[in-house]
C-alpha positions as CSV (number, residue, x, y, z in Angstrom):
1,X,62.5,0.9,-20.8
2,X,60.9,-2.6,-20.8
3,X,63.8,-5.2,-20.3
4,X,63.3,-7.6,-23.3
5,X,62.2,-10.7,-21.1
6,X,59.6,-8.3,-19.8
7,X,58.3,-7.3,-23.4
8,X,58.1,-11.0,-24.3
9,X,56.1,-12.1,-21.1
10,X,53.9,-9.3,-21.8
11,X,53.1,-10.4,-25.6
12,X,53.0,-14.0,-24.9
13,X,49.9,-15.6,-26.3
14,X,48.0,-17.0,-23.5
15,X,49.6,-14.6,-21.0
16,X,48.2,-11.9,-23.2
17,X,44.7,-14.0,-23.5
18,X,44.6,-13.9,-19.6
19,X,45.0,-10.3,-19.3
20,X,42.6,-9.3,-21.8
21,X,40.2,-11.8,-20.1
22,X,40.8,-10.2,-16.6
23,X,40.1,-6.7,-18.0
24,X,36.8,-8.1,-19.4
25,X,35.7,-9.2,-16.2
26,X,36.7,-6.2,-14.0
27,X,34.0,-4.6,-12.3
28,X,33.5,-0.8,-12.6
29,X,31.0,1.7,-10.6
30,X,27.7,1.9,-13.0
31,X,26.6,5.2,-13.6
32,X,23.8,7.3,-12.1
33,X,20.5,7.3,-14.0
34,X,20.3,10.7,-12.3
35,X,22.2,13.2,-11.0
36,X,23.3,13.5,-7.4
37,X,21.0,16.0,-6.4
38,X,17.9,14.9,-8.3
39,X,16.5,12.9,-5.3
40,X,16.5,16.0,-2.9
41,X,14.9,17.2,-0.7
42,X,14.6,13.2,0.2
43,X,18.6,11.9,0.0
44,X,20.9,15.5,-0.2
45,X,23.1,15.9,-3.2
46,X,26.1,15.0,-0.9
47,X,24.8,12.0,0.6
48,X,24.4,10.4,-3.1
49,X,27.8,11.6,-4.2
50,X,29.5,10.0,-1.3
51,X,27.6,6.8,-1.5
52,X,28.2,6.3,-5.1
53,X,31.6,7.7,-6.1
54,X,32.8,7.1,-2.5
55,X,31.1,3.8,-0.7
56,X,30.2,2.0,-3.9
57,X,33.5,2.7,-5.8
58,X,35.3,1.6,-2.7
59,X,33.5,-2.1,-3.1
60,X,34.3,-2.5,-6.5
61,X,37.5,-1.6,-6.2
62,X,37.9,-4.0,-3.4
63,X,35.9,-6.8,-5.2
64,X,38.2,-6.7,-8.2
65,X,41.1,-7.0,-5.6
66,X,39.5,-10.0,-3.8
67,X,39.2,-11.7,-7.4
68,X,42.6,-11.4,-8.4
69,X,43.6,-12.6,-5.5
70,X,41.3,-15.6,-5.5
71,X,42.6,-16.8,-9.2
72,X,46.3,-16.4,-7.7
73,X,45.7,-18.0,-4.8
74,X,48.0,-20.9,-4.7
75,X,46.2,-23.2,-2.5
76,X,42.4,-24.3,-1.6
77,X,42.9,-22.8,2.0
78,X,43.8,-19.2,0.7
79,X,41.2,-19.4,-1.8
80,X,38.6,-20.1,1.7
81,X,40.7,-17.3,3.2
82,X,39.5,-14.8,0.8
83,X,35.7,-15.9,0.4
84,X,34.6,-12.9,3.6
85,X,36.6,-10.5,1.2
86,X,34.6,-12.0,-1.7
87,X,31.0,-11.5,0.0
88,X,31.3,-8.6,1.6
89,X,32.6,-6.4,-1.4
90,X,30.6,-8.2,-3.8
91,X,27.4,-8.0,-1.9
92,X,28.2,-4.4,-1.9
93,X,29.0,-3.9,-5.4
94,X,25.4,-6.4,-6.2
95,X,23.1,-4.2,-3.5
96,X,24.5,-1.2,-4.4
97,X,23.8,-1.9,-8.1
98,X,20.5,-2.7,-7.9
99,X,19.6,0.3,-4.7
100,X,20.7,3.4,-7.3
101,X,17.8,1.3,-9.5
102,X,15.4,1.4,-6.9
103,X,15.3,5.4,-6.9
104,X,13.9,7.5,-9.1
105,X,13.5,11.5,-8.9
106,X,9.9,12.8,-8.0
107,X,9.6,14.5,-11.4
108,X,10.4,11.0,-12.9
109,X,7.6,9.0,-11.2
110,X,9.5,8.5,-8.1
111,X,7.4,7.3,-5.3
112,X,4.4,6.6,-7.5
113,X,2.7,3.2,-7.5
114,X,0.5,2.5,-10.2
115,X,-2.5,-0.5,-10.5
116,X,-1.4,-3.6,-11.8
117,X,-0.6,-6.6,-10.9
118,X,2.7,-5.4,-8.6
119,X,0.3,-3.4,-6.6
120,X,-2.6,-6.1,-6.5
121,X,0.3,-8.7,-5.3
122,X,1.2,-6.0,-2.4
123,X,-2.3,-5.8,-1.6
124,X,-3.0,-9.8,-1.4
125,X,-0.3,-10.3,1.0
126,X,0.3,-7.1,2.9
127,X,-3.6,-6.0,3.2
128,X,-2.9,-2.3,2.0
129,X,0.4,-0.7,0.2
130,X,0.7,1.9,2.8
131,X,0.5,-1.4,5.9
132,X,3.3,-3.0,3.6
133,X,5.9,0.1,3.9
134,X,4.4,0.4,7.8
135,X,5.9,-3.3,7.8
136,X,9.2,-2.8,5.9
137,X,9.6,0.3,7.9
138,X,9.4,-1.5,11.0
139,X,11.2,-4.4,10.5
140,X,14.0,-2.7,8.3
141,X,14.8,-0.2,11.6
142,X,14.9,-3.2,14.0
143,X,17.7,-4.1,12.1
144,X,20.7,-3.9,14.5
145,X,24.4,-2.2,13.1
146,X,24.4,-2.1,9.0
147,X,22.2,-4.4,6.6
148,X,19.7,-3.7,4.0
149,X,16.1,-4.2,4.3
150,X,14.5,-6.1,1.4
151,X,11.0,-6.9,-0.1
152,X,11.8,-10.2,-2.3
153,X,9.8,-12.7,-4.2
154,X,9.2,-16.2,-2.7
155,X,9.4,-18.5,-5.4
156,X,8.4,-21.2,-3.4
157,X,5.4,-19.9,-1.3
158,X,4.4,-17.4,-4.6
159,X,4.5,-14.1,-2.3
160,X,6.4,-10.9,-1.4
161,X,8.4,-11.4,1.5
162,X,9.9,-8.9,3.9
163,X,13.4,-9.7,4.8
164,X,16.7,-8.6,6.1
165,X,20.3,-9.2,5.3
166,X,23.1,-8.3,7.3
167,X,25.9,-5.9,6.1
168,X,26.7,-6.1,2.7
169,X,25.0,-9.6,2.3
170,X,23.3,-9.6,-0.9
171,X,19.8,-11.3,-0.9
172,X,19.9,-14.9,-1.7
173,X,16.8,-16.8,-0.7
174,X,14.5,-14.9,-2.6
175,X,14.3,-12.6,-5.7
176,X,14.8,-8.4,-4.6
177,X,12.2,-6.3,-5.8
178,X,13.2,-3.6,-3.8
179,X,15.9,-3.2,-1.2
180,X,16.5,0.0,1.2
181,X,19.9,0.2,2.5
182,X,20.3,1.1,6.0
183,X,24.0,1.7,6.9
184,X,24.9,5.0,8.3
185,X,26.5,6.3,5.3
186,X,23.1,6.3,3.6
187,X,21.4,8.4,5.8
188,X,23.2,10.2,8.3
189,X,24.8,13.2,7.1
190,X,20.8,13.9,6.7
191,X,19.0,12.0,9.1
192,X,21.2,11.4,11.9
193,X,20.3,8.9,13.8
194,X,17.1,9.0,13.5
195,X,15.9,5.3,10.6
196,X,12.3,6.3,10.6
197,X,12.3,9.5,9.1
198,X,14.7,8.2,6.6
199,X,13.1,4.9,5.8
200,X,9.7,7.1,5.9
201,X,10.8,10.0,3.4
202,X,12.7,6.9,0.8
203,X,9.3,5.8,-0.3
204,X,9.2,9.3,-1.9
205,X,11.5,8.6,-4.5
206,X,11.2,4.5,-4.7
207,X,11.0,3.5,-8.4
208,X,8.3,1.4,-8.7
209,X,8.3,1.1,-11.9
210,X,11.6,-1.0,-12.0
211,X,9.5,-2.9,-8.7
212,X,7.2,-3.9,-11.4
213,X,9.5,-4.6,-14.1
214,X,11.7,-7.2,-11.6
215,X,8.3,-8.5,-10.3
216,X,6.8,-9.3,-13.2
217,X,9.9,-11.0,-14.6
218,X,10.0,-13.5,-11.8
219,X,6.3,-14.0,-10.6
């Protein structure tokens, strides 16, 4: 039984304001648009189930740790003590977010680009699609240990832009249209350790549709 000092911290006013405010702003693991085996035979069914329910979860779950922290952190020098916690789980709960976007099954238009003007702005500063994906390929394998490989939006210079981040660092310095994730745990079960075939078989089930839809909003 709650002691009675207990019950009345708990029903306080602002004590009960803060609470309901930290439960508004936990993060939780988005769903799927898909189930874990639609993407086959491209990612296996078990690869997507640990990387969502397993990897992902684990970020959030560590992000939401990392915040409370932050807000309870009595001093300036804990609060800088926590900001690696910070960016690395909330760079993975961001990538992660917006990589189960970036997929689509085959039967959904997965790996389908159609004309318009995503297409035509690949083909103004790549030359071709397919020498843009020999180009993210290439420089999103080079990458050495974990990151993500990203094609992003200059909105300075106007143009897609192939670039890398490392580990779970989200992509600040331009706007992701499409990012690939290249840690181990994306791939290997399937792939070993061999990136190419992976990062060659991905475009299979890249939905460029939502490409577009983020392109379009920012160009």
């Amino acid at each position: 039984m709650l002691s009675l000092t207990l019950t009345r911290s708990i029903f306080h006013p602002s004590l009960a304001r803060s609470l309901a405010l930290r439960a508004a702003t936990l993060h939780t693991l988005p769903d799927l648009p898909y189930s874990y085996d639609a993407l086959e035979p491209h990612i296996s069914a078990e690869i997507m189930e640990l990387h969502h329910s397993k990897h992902h979860q684990a970020y959030v779950n560590g992000l939401n740790a990392a915040e409370e922290s932050y807000v309870k952190a009595p001093s300036t020098r804990d609060r800088i003590a926590l900001q690696a916690a910070l960016k690395f789980n909330g760079g993975g709960h961001i990538n992660h977010s917006l990589f189960w976007k970036n997929l689509a099954p085959v039967k959904e238009g997965g790996g389908k680009l159609k004309d318009g003007k995503f297409k035509a702005a690949l083909e103004r500063d790549f030359g071709s699609v397919d020498a843009f994906k020999k180009q993210f390929n290439a420089t999103t394998a080079g990458i050495q240990g974990s990151g993500w490989g990203w094609l992003g939006y200059n909105s300075k210079t106007k143009k897609l832009e192939i670039v890398t981040t490392s580990n779970q660092d989200p992509l600040l310095t331009h706007e992701p249209i499409i990012g690939v994730d290249i840690w181990e745990h994306a791939f290997y079960l399937q792939y070993k350790n061999v990136k190419a075939d992976y990062l060659n078989s991905i475009w299979n089930v890249i939905n460029f549709e939502e490409a577009e839809a983020r392109f379009t909003e920012v160009a």
